[in-house]
OpenMM code with the backbone's topology and positions (N, CA, C; nanometers):
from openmm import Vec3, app, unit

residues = "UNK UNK UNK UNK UNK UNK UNK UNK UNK UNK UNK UNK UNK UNK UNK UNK UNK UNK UNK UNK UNK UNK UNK UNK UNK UNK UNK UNK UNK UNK UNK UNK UNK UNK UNK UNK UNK UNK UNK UNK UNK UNK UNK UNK UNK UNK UNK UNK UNK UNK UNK UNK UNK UNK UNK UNK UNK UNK UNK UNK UNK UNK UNK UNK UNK UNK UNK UNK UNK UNK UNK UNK UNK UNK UNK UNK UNK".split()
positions = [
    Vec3(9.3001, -2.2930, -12.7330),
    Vec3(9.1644, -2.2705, -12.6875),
    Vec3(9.1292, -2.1211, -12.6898),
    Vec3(9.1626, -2.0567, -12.6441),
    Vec3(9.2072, -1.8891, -12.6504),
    Vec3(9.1703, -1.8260, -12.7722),
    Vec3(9.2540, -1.9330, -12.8528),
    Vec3(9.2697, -1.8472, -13.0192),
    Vec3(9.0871, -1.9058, -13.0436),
    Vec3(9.0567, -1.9841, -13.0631),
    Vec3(8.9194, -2.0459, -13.1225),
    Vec3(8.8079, -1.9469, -13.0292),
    Vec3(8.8244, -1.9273, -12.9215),
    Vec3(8.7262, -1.7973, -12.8365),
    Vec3(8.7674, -1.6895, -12.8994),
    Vec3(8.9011, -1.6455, -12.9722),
    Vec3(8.8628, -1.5306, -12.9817),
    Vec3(8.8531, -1.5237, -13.1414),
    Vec3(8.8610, -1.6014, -13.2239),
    Vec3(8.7851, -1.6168, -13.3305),
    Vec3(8.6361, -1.5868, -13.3568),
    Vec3(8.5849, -1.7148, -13.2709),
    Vec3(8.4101, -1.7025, -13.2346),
    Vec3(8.3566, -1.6024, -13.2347),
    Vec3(8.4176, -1.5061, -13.1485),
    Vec3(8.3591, -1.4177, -13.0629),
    Vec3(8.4093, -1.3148, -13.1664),
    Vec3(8.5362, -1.2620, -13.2655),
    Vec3(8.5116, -1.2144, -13.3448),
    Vec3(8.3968, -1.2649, -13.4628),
    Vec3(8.4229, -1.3533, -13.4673),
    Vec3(8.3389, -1.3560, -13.6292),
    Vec3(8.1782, -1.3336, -13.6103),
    Vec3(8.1161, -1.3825, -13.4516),
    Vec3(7.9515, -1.3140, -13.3797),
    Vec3(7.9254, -1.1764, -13.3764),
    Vec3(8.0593, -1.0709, -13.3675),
    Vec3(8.0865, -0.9798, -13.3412),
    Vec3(8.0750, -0.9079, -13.4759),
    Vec3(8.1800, -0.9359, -13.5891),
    Vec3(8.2051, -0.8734, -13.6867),
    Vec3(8.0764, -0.8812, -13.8078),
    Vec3(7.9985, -0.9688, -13.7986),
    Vec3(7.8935, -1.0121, -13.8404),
    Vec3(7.7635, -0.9246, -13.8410),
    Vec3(7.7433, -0.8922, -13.7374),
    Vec3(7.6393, -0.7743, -13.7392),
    Vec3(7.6874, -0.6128, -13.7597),
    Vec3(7.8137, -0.6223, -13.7254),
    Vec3(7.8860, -0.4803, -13.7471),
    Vec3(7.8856, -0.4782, -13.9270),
    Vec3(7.9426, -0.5457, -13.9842),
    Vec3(7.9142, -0.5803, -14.0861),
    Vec3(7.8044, -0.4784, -14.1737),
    Vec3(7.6605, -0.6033, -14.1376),
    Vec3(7.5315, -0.5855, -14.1647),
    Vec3(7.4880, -0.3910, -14.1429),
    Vec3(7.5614, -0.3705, -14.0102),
    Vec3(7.4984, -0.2472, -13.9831),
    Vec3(7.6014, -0.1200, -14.0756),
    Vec3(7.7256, -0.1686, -14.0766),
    Vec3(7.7917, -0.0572, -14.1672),
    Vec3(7.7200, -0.0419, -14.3006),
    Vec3(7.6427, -0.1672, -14.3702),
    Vec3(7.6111, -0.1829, -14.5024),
    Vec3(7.4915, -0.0780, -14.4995),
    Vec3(7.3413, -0.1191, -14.3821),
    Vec3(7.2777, -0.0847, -14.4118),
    Vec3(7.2547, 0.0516, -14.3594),
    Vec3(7.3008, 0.1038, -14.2683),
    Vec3(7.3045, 0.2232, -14.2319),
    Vec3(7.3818, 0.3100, -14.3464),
    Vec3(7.5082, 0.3543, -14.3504),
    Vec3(7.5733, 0.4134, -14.4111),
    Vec3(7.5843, 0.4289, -14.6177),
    Vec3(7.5270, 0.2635, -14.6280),
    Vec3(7.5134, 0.2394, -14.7787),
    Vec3(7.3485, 0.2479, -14.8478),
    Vec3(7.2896, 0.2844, -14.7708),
    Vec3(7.1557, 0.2913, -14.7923),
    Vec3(7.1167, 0.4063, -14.8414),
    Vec3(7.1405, 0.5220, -14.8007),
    Vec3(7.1445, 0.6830, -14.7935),
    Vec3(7.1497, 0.7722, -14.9183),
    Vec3(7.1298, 0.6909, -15.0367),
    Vec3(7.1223, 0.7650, -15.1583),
    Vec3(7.1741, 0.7456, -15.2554),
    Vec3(7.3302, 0.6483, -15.2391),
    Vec3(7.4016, 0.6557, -15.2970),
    Vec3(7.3859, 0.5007, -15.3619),
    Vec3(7.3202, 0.4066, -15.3375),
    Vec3(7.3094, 0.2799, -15.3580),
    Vec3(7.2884, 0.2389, -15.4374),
    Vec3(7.2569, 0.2848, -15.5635),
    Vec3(7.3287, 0.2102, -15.7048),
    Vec3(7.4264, 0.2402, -15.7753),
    Vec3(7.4911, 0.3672, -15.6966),
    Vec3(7.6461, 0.3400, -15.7302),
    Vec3(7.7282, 0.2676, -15.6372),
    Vec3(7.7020, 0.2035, -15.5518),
    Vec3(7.7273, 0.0693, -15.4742),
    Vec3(7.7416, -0.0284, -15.5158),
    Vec3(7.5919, -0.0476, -15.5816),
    Vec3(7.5776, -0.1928, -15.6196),
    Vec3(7.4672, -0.2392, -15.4895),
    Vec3(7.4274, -0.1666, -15.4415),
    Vec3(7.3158, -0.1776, -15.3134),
    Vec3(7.2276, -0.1610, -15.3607),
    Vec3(7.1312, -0.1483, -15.4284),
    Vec3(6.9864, -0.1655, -15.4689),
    Vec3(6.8819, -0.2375, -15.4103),
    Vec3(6.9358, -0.3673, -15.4465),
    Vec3(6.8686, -0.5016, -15.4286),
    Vec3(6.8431, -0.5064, -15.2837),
    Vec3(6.9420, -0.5088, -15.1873),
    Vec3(6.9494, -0.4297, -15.0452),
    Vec3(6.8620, -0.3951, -14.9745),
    Vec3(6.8745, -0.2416, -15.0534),
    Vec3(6.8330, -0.1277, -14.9717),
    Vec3(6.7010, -0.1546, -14.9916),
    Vec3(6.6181, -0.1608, -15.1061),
    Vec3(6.5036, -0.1867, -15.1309),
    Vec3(6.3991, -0.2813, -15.0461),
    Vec3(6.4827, -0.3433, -14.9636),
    Vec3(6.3787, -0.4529, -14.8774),
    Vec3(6.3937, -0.4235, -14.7361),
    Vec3(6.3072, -0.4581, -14.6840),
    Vec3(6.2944, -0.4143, -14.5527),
    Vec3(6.4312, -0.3684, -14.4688),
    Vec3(6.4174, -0.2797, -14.3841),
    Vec3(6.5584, -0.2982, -14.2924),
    Vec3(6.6207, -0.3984, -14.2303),
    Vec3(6.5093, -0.4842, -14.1390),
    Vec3(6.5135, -0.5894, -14.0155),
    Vec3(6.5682, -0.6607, -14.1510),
    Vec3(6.5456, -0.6960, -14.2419),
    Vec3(6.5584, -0.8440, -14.3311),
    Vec3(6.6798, -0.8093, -14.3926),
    Vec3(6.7216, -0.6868, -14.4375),
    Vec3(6.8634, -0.6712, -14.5519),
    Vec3(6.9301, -0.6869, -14.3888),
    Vec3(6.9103, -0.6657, -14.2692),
    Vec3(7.0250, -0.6525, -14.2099),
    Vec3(7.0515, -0.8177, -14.1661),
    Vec3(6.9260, -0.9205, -14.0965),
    Vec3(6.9673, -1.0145, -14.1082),
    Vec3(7.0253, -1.0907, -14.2043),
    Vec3(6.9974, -1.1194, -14.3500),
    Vec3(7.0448, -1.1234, -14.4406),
    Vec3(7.1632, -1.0863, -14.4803),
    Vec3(7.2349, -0.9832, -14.4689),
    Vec3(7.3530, -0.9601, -14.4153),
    Vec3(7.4447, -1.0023, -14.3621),
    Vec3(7.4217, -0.9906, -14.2352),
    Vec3(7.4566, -1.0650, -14.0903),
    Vec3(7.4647, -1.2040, -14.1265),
    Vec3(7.3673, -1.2698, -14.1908),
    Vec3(7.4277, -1.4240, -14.2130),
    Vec3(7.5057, -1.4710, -14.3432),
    Vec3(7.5007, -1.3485, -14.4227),
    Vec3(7.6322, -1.3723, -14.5345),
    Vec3(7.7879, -1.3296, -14.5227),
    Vec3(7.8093, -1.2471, -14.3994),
    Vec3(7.9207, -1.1986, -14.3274),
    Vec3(7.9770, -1.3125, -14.2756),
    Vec3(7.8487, -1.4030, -14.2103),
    Vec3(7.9025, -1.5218, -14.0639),
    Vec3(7.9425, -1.6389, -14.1674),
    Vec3(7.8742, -1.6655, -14.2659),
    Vec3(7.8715, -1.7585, -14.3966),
    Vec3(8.0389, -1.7586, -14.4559),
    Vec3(8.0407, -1.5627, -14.4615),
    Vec3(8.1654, -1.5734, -14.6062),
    Vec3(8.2963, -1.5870, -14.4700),
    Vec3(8.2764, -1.5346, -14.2808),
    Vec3(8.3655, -1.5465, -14.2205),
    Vec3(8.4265, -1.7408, -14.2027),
    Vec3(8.3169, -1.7727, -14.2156),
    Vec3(8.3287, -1.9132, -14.1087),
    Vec3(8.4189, -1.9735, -14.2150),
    Vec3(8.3565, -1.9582, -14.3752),
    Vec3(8.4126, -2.0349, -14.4810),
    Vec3(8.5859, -2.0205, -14.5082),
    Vec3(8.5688, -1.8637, -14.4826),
    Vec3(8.7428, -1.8331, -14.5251),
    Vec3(8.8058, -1.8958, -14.3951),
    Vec3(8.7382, -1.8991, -14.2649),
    Vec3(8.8234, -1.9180, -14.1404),
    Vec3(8.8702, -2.1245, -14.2115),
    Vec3(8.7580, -2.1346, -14.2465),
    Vec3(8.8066, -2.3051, -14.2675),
    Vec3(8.9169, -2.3137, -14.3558),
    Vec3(8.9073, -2.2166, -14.4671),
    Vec3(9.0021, -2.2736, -14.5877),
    Vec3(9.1240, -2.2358, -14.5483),
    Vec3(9.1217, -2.1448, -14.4276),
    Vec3(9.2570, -2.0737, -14.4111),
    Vec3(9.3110, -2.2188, -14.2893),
    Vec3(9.2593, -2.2797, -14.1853),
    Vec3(9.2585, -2.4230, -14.1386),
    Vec3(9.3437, -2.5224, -14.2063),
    Vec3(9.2596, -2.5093, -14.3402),
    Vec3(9.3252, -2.6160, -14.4172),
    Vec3(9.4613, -2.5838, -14.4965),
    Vec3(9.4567, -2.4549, -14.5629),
    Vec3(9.5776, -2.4354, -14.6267),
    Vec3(9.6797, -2.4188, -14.5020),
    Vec3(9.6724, -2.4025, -14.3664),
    Vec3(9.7408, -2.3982, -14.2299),
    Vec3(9.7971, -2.5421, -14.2149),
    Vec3(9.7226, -2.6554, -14.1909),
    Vec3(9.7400, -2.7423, -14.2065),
    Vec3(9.8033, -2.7852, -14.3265),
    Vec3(9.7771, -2.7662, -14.4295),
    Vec3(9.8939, -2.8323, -14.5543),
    Vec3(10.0209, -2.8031, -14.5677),
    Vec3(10.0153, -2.6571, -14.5358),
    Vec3(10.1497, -2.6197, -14.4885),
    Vec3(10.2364, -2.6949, -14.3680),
    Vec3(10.1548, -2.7131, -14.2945),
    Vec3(10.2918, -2.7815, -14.1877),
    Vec3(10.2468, -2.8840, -14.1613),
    Vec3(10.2242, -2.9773, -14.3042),
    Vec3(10.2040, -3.1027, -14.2770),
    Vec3(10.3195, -3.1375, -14.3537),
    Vec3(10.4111, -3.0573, -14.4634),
    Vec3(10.4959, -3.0693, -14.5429),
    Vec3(10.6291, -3.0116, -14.4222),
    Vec3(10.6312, -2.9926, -14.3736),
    Vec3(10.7428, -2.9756, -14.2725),
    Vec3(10.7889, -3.0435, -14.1884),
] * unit.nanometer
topology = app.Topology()
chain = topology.addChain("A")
for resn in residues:
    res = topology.addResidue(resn, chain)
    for name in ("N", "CA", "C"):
        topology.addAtom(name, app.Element.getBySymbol(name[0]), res)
């Protein structure tokens, strides 16, 4: 129970930290040698939500596959 709270609560956490390292720090001039363009170019409020829900998207997905390859593993044991 422990471990799944402190999952959650990372991946709510790491999610906007995320968003804000991108758009703060990657915004600043340097962003098409990034690969930030597309980004930076649209509003702040929106690249950062936008962001923020492809962080929580790409966290939640790897947290599952890592579940399952967890499970396959010590289902063979």
């Amino acid at each position: 129970m422990l471990r799944g709270l402190i999952y959650g609560l990372s991946i709510l956490h790491l999610g906007p930290g995320f968003a804000f390292a991108v758009v703060a720090f990657g915004c600043d001039g340097n962003a098409s040698s990034a690969g930030l363009e597309s980004i930076c170019q649209q509003d702040t409020f929106a690249a950062f939500i936008k962001l923020t829900l492809a962080a929580w998207g790409m966290m939640v997905t790897l947290l599952v596959l890592k579940i399952i390859i967890t499970n396959y593993i010590n289902k063979n044991k």
